[in-house]
C-alpha positions in Angstrom: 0.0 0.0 0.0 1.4 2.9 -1.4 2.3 5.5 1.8 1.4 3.0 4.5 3.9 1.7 6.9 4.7 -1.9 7.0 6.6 -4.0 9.7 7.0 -7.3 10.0 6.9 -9.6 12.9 8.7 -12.7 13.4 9.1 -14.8 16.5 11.5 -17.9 16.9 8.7 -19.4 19.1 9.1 -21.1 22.3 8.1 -24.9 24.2 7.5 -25.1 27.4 9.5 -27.3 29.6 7.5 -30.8 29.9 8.5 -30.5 33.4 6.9 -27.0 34.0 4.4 -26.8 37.1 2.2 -24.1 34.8 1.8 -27.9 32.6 0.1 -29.7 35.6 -3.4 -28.8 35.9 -3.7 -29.2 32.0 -2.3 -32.5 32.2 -4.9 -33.3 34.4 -7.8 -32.1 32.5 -6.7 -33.8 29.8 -6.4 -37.3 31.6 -9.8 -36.3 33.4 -11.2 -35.9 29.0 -9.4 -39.1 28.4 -7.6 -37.0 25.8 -4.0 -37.2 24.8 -1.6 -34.5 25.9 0.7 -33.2 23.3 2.6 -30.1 24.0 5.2 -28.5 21.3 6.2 -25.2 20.2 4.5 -22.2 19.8 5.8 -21.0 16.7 4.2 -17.3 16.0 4.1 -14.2 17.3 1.8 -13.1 20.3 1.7 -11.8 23.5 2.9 -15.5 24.5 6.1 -14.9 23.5 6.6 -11.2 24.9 5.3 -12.7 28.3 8.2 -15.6 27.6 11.1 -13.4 26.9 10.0 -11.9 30.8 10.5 -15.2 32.4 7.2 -16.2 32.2 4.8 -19.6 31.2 2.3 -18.6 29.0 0.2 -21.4 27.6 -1.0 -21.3 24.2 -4.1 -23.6 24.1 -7.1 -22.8 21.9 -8.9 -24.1 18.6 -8.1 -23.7 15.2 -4.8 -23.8 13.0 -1.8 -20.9 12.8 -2.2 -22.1 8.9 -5.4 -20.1 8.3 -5.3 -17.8 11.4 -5.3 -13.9 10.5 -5.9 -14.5 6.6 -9.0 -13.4 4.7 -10.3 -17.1 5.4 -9.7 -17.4 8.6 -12.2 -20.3 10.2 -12.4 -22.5 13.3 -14.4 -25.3 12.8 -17.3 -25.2 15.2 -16.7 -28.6 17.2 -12.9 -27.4 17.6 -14.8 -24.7 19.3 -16.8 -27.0 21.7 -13.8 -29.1 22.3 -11.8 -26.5 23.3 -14.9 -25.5 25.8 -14.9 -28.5 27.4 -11.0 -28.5 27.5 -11.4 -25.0 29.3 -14.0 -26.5 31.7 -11.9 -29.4 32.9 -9.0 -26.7 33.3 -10.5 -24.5 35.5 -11.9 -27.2 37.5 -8.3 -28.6 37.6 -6.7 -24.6 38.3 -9.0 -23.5 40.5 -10.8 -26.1 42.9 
């Protein structure tokens, strides 16, 4: 776009430490679902990453696919959507009681 200013933003991305305390109430609600646990690397920019570089644990759980995130056809398929609810559910239950 002609006179608009353009950066761009690139993040090496970041794993969590298997080990990580942040990691157990997730794995619980996850054995709780009867649902397999698979962390990895976060491999795009967010605030997970700014939060990171600080010495922090962000987790980055949610529905959908960094393929088609943030592109004029961006789309979550509905059930990821009520999957991830119910993963959300069992996590504060774990978290918090």
């Amino acid at each position: 776009m002609k006179g608009a200013a353009c950066c761009l933003f690139w993040g090496r991305g970041y794993a969590l430490d298997p080990g990580d305390a942040v990691l157990e109430p997730v794995r619980r609600a996850y054995r709780r679902l009867g649902l397999d646990l698979e962390p990895g690397t976060f491999r795009s920019h967010s605030d997970a990453s700014l939060l990171r570089a600080q010495g922090m644990s962000p987790l980055v759980l949610g529905p959908g696919s960094l393929r088609v995130a943030h592109r004029p056809d961006e789309r979550v398929a509905f059930r990821e959507v009520v999957e991830a609810a119910r993963i959300y559910r069992a996590l504060i239950r774990e978290a918090c009681c």
